[in-house]
CHARMM-style PDB file with segment names, atoms N, HN, CA, C and O in Angstrom:
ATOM      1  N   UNK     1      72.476 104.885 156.518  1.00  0.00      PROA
ATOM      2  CA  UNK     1      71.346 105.080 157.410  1.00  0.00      PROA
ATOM      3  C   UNK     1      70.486 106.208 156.874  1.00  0.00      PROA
ATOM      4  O   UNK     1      70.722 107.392 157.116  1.00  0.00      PROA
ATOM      5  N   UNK     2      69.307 105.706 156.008  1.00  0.00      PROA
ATOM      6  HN  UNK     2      69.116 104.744 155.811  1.00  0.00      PROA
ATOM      7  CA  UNK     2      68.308 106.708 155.666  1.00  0.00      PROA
ATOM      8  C   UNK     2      69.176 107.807 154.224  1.00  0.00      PROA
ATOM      9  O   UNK     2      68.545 108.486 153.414  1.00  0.00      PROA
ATOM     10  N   UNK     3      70.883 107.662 154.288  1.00  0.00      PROA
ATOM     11  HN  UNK     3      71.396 107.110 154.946  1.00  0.00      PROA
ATOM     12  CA  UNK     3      70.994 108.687 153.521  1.00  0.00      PROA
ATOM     13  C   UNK     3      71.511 109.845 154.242  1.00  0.00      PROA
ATOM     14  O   UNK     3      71.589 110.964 153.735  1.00  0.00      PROA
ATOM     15  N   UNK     4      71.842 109.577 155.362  1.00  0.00      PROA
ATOM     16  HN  UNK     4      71.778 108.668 155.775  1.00  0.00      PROA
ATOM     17  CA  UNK     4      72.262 110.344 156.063  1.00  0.00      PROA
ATOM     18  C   UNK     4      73.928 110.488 156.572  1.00  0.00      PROA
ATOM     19  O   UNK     4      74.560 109.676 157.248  1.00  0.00      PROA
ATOM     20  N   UNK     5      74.538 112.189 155.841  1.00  0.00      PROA
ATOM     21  HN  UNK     5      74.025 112.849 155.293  1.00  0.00      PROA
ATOM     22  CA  UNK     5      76.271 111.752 156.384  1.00  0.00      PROA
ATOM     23  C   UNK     5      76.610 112.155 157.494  1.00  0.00      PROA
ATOM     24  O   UNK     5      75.766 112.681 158.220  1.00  0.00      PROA
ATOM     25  N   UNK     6      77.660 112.039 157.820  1.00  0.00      PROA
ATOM     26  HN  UNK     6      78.346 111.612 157.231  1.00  0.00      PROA
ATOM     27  CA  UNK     6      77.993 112.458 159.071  1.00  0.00      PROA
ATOM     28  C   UNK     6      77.782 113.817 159.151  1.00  0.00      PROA
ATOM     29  O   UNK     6      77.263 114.210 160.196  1.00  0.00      PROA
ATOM     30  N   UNK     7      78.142 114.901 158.031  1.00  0.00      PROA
ATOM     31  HN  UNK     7      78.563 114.582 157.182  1.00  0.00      PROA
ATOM     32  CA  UNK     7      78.088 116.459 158.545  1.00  0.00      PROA
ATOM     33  C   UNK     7      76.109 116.807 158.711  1.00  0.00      PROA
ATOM     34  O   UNK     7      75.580 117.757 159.288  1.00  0.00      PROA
ATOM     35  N   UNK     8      75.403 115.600 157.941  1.00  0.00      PROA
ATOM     36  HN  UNK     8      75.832 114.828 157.472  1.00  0.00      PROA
ATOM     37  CA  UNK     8      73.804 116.284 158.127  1.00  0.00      PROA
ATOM     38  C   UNK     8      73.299 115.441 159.823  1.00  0.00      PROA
ATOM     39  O   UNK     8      72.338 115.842 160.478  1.00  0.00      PROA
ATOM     40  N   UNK     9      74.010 114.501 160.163  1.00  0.00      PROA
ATOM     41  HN  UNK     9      74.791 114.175 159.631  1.00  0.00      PROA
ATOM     42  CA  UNK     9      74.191 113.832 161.589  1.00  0.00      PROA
ATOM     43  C   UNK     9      74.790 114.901 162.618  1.00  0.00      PROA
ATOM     44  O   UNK     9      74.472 114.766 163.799  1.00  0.00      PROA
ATOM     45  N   UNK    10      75.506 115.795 162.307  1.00  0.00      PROA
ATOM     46  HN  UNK    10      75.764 115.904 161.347  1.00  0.00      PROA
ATOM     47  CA  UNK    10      76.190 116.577 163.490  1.00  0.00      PROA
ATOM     48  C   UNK    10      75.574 117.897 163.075  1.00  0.00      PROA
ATOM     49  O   UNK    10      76.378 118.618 163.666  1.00  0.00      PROA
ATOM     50  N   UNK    11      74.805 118.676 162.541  1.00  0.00      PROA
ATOM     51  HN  UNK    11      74.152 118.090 162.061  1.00  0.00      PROA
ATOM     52  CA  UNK    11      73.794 119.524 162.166  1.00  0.00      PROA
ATOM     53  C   UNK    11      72.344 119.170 163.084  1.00  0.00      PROA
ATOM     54  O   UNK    11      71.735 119.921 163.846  1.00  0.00      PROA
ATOM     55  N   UNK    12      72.087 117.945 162.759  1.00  0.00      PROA
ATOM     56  HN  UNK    12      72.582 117.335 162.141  1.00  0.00      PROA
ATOM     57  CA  UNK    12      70.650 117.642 163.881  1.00  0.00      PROA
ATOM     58  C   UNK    12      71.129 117.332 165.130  1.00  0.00      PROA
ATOM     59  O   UNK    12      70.370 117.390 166.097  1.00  0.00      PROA
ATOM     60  N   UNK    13      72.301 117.007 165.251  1.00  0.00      PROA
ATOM     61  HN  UNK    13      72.917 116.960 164.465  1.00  0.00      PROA
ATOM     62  CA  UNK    13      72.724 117.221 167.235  1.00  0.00      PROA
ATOM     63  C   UNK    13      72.777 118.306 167.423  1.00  0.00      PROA
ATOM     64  O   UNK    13      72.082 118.541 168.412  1.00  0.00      PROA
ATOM     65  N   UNK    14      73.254 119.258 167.012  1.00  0.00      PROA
ATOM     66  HN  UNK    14      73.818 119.067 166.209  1.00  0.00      PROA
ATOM     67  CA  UNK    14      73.690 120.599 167.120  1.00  0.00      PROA
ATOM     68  C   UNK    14      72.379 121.111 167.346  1.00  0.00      PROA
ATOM     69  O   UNK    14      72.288 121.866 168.314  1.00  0.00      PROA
ATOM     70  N   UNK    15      71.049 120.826 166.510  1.00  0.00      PROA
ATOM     71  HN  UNK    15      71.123 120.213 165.723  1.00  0.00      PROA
ATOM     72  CA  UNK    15      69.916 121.608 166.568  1.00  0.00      PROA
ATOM     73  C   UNK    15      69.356 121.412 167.826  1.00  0.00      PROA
ATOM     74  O   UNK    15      68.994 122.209 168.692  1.00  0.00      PROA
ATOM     75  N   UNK    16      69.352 119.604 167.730  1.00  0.00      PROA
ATOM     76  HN  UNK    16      69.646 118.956 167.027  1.00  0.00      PROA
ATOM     77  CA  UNK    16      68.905 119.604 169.228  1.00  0.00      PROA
ATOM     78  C   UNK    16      69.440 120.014 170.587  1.00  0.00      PROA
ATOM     79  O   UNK    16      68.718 120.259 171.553  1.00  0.00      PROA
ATOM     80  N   UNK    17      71.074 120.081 170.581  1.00  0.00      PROA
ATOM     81  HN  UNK    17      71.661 119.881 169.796  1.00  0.00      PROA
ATOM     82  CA  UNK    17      71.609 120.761 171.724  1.00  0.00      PROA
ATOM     83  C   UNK    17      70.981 122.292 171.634  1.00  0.00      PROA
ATOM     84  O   UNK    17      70.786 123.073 172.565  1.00  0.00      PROA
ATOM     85  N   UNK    18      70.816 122.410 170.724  1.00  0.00      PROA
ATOM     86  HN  UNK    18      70.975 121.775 169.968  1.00  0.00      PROA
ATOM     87  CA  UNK    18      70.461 124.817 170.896  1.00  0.00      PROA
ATOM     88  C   UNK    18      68.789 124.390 171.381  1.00  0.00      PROA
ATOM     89  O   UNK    18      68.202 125.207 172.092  1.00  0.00      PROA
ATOM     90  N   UNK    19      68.163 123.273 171.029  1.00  0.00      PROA
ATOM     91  HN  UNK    19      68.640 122.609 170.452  1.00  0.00      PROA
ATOM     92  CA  UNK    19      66.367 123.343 171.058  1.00  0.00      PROA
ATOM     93  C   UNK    19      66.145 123.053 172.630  1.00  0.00      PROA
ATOM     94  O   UNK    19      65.425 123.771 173.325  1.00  0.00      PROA
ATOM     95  N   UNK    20      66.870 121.874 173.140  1.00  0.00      PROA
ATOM     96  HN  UNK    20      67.455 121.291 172.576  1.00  0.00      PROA
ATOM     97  CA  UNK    20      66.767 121.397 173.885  1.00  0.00      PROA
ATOM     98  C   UNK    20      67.557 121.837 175.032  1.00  0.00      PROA
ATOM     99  O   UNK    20      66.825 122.344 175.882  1.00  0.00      PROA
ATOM    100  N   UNK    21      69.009 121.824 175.416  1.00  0.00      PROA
ATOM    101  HN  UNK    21      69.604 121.413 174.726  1.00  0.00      PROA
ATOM    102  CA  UNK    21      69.901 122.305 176.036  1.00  0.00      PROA
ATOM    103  C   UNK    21      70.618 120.854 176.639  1.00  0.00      PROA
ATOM    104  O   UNK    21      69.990 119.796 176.688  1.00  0.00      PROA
ATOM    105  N   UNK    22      71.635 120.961 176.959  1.00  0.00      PROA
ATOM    106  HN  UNK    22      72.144 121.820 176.920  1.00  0.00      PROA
ATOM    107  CA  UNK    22      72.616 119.526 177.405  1.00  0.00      PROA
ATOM    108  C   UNK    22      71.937 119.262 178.488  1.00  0.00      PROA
ATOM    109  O   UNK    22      72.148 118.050 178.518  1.00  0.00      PROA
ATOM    110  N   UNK    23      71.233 119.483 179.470  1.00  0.00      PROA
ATOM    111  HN  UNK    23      71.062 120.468 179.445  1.00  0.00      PROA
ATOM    112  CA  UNK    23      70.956 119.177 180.386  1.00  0.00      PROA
ATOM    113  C   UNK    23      69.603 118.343 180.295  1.00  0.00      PROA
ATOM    114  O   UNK    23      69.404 117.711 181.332  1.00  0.00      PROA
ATOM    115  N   UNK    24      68.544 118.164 179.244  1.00  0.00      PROA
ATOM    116  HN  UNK    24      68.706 118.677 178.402  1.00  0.00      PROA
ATOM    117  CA  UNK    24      67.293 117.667 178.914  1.00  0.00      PROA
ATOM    118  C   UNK    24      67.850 116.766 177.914  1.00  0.00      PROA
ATOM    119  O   UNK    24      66.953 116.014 177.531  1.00  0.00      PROA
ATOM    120  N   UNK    25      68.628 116.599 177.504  1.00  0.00      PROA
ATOM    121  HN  UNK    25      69.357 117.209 177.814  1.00  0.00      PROA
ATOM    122  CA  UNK    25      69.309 115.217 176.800  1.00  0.00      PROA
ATOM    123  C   UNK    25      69.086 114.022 177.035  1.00  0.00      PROA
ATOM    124  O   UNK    25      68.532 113.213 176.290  1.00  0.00      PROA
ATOM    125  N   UNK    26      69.687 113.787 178.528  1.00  0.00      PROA
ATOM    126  HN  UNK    26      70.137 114.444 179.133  1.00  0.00      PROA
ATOM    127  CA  UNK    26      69.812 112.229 179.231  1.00  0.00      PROA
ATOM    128  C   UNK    26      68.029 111.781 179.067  1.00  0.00      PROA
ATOM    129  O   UNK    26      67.609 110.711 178.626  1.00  0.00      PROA
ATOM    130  N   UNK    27      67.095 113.093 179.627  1.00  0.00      PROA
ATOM    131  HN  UNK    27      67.436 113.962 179.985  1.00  0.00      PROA
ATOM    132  CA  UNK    27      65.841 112.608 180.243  1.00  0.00      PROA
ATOM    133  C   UNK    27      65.487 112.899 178.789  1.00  0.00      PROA
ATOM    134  O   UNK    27      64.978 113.986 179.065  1.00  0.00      PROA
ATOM    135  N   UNK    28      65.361 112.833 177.674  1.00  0.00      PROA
ATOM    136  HN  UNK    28      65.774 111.950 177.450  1.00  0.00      PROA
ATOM    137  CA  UNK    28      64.703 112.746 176.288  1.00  0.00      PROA
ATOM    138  C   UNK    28      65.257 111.142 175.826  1.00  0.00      PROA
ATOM    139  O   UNK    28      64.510 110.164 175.784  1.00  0.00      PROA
ATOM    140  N   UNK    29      66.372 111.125 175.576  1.00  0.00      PROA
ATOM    141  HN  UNK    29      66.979 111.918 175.611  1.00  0.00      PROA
ATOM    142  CA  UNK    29      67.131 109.758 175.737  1.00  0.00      PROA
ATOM    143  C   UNK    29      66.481 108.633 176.346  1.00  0.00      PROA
ATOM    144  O   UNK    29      66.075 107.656 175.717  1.00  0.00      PROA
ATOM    145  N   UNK    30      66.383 108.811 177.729  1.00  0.00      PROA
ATOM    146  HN  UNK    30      66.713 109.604 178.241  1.00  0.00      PROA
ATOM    147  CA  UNK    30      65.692 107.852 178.660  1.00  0.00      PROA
ATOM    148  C   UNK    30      64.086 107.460 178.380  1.00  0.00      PROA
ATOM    149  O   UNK    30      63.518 106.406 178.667  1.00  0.00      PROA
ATOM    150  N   UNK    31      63.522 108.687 177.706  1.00  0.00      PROA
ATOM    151  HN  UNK    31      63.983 109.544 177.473  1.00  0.00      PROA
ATOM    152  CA  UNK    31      61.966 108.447 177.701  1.00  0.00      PROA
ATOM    153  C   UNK    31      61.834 107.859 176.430  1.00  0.00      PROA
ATOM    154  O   UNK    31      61.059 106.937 176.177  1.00  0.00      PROA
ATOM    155  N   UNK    32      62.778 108.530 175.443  1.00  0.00      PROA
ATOM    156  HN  UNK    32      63.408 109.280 175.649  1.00  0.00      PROA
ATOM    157  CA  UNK    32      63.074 107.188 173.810  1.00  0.00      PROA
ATOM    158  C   UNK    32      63.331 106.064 174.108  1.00  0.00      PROA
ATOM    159  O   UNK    32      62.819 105.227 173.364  1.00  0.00      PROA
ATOM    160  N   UNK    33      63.976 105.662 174.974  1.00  0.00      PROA
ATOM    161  HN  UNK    33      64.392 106.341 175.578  1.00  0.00      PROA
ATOM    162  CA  UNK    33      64.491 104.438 174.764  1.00  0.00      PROA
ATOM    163  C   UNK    33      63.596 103.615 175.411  1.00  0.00      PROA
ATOM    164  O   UNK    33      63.685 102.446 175.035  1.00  0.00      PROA
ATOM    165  N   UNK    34      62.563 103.876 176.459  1.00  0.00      PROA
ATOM    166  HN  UNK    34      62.491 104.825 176.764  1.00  0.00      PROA
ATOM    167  CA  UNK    34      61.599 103.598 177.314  1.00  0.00      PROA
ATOM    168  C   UNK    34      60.355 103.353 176.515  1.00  0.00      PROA
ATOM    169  O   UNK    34      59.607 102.396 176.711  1.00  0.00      PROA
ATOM    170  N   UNK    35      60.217 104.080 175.794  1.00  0.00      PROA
ATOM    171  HN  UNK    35      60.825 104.858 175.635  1.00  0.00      PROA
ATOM    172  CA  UNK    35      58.900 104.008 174.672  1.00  0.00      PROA
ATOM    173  C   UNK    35      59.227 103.102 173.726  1.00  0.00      PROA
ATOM    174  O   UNK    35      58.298 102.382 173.359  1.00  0.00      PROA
ATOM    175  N   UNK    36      60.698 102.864 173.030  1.00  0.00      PROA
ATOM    176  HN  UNK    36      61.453 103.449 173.328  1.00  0.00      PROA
ATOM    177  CA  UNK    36      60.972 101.673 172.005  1.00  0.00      PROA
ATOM    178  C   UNK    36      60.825 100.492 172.911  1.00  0.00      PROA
ATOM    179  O   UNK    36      60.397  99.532 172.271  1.00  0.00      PROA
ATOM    180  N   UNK    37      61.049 100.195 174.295  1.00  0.00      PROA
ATOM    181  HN  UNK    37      61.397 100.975 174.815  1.00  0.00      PROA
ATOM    182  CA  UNK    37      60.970  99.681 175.069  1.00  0.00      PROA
ATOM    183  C   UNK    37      59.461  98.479 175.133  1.00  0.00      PROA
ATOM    184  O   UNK    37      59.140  97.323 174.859  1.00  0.00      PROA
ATOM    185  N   UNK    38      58.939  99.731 175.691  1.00  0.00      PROA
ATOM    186  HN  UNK    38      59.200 100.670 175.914  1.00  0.00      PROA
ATOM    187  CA  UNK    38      57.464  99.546 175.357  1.00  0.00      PROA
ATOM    188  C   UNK    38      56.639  98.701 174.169  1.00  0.00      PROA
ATOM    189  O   UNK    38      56.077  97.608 174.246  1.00  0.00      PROA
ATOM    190  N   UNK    39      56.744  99.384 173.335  1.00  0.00      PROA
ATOM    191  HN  UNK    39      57.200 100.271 173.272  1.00  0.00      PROA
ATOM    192  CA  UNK    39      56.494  99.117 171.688  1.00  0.00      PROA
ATOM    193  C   UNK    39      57.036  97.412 171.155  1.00  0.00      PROA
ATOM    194  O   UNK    39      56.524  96.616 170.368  1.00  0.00      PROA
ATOM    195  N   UNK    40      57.979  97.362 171.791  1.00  0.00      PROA
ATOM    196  HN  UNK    40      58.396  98.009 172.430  1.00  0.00      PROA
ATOM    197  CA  UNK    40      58.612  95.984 171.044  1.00  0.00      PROA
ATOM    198  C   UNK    40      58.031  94.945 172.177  1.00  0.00      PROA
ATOM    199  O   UNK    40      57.461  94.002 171.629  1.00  0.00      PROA
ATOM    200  N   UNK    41      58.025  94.876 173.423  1.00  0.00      PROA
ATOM    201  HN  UNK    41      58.489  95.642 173.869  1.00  0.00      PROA
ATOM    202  CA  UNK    41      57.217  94.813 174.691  1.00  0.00      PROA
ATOM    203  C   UNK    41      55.721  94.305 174.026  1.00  0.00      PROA
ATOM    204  O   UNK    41      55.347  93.133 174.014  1.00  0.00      PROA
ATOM    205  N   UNK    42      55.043  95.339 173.539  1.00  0.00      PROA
ATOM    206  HN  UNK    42      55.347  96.291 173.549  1.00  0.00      PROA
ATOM    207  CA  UNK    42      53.856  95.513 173.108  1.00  0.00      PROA
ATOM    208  C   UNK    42      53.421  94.462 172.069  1.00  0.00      PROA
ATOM    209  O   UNK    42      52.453  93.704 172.027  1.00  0.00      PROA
ATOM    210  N   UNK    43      54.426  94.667 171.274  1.00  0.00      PROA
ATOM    211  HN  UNK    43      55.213  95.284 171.308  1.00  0.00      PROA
ATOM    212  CA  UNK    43      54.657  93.591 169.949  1.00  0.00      PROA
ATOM    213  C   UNK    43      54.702  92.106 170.011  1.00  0.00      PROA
ATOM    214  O   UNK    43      53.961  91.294 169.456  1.00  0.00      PROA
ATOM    215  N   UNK    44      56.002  91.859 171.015  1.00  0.00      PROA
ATOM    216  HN  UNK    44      56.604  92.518 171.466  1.00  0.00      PROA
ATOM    217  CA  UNK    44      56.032  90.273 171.442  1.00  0.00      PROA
ATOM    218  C   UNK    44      54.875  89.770 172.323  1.00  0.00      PROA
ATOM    219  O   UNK    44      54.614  88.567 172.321  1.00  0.00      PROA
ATOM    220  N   UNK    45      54.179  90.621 173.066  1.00  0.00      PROA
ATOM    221  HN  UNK    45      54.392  91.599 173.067  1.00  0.00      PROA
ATOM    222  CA  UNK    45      53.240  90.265 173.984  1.00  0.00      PROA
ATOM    223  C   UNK    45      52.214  90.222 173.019  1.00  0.00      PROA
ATOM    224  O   UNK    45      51.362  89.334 173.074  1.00  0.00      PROA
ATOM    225  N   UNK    46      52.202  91.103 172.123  1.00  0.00      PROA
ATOM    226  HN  UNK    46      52.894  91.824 172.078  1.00  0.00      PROA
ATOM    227  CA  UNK    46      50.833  90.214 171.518  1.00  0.00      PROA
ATOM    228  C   UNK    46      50.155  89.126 171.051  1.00  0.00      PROA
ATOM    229  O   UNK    46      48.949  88.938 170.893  1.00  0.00      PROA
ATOM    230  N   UNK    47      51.109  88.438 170.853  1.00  0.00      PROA
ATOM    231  HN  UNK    47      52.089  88.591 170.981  1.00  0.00      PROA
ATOM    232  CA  UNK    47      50.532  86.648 170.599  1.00  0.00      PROA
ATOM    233  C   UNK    47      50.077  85.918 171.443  1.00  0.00      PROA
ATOM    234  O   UNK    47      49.598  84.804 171.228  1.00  0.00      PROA
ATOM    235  N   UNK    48      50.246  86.842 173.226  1.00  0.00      PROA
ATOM    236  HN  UNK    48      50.635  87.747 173.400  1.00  0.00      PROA
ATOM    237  CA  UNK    48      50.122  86.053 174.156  1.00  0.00      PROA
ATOM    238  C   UNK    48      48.841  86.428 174.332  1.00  0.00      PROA
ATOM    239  O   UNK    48      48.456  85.909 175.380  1.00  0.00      PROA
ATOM    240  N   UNK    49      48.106  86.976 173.906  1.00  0.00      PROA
ATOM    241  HN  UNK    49      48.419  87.398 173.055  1.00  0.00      PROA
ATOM    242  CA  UNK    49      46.456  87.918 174.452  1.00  0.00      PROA
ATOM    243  C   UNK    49      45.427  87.136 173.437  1.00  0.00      PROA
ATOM    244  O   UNK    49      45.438  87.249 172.211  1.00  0.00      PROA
ATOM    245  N   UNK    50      44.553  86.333 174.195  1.00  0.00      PROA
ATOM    246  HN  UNK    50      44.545  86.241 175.191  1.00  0.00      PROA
ATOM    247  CA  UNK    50      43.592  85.638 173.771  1.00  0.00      PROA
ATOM    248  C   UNK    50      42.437  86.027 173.516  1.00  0.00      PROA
ATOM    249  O   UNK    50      41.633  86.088 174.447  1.00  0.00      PROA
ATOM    250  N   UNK    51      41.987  86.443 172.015  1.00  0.00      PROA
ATOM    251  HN  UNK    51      42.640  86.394 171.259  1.00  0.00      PROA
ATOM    252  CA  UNK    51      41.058  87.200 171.989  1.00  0.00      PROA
ATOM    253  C   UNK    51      39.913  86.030 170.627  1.00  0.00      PROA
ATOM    254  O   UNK    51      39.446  86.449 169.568  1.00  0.00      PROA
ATOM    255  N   UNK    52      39.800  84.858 171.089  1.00  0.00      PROA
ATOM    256  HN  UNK    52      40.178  84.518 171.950  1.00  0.00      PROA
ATOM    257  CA  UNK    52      38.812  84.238 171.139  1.00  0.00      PROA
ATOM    258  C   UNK    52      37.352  84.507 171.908  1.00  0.00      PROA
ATOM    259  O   UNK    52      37.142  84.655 173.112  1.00  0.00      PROA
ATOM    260  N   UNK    53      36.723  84.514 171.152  1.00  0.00      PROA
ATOM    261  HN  UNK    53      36.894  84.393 170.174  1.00  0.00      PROA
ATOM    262  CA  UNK    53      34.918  84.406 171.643  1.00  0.00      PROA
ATOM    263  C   UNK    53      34.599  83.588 172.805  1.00  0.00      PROA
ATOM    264  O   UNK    53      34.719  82.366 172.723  1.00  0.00      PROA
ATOM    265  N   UNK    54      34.253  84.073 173.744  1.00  0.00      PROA
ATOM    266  HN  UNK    54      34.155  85.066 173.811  1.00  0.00      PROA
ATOM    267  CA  UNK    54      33.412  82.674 174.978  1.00  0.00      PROA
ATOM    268  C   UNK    54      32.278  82.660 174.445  1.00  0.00      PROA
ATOM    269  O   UNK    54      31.397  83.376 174.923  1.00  0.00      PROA
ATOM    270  N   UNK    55      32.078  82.029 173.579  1.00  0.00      PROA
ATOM    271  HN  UNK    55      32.793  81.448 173.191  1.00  0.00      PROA
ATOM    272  CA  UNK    55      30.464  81.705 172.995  1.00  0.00      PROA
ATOM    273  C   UNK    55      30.669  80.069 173.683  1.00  0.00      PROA
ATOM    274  O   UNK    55      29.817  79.576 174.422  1.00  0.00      PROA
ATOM    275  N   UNK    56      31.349  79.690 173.475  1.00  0.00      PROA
ATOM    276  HN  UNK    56      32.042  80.091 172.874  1.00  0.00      PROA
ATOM    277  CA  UNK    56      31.237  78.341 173.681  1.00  0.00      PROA
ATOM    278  C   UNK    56      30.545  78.291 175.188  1.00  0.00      PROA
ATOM    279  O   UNK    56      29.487  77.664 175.250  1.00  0.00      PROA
ATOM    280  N   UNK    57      31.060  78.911 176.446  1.00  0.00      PROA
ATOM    281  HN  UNK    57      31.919  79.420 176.396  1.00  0.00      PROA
ATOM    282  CA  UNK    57      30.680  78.932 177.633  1.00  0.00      PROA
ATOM    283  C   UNK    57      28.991  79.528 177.770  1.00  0.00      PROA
ATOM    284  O   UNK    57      28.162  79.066 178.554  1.00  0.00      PROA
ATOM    285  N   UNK    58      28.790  80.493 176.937  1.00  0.00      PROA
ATOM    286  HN  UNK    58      29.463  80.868 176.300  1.00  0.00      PROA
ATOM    287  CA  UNK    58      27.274  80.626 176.861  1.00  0.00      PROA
ATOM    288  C   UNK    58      26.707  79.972 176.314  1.00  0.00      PROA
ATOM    289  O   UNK    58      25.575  79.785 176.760  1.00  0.00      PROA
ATOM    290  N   UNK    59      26.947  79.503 175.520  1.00  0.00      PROA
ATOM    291  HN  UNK    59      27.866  79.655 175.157  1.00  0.00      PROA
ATOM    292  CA  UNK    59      26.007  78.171 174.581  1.00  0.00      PROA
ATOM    293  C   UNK    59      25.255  76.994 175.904  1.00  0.00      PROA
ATOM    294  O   UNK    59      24.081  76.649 176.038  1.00  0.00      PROA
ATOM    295  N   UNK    60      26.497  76.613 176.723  1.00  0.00      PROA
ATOM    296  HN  UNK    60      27.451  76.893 176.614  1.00  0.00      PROA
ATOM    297  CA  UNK    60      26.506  75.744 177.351  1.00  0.00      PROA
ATOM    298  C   UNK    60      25.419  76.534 178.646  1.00  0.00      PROA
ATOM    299  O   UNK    60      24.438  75.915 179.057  1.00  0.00      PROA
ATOM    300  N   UNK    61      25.678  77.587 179.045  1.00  0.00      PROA
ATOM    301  HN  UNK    61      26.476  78.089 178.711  1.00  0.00      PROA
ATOM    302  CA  UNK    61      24.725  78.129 180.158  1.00  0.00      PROA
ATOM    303  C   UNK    61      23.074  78.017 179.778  1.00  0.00      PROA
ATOM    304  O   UNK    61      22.194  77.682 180.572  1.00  0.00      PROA
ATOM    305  N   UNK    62      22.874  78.416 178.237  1.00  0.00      PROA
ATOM    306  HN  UNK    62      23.588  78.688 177.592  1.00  0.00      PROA
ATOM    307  CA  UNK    62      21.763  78.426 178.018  1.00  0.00      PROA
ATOM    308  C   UNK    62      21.035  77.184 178.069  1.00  0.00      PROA
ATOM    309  O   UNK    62      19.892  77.007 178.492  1.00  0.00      PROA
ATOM    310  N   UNK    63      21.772  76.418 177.627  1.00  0.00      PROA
ATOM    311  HN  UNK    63      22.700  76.561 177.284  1.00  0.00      PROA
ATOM    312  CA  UNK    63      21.132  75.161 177.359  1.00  0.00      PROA
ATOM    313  C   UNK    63      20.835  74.493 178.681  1.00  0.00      PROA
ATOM    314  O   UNK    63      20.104  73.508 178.785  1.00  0.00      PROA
ATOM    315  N   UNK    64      21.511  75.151 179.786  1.00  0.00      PROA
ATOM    316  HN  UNK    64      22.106  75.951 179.702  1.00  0.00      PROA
ATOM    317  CA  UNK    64      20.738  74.475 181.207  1.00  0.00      PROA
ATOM    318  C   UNK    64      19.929  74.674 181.411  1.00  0.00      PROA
ATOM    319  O   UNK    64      19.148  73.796 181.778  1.00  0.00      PROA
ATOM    320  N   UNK    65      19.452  76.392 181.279  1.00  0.00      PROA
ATOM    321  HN  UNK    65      20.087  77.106 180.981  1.00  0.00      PROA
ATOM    322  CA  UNK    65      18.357  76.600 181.710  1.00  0.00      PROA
ATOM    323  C   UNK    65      17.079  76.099 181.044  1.00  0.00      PROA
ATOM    324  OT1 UNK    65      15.983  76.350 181.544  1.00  0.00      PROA
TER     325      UNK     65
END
């Protein structure tokens, strides 16, 4: 993973337990996982968003008048 061993893996927990404190963990956790959430959310939904031109519907208005 990236190159990464276990002792440089338990060095960046460690940093973040002294930066952060055990208690802001869960709610950092929760808002990561909420935002990957999002993002992939974001991703699959995009094929569903129709971003075709209504020219066709004005073409047709003008020509009534």
């Amino acid at each position: 993973m990236f190159g990464l061993g276990s002792t440089e893996l338990i060095i960046i927990l460690v940093l973040v337990l002294v930066i952060f404190g055990a208690g802001k963990l869960p709610e950092i956790g929760g808002a990561l996982g909420k935002g990957i959430r999002s993002f992939k959310k974001g991703i699959l939904d995009s094929d569903a968003i129709d971003v075709t031109p209504k020219t066709e519907e004005k073409d047709e208005e003008k020509e009534k008048k």
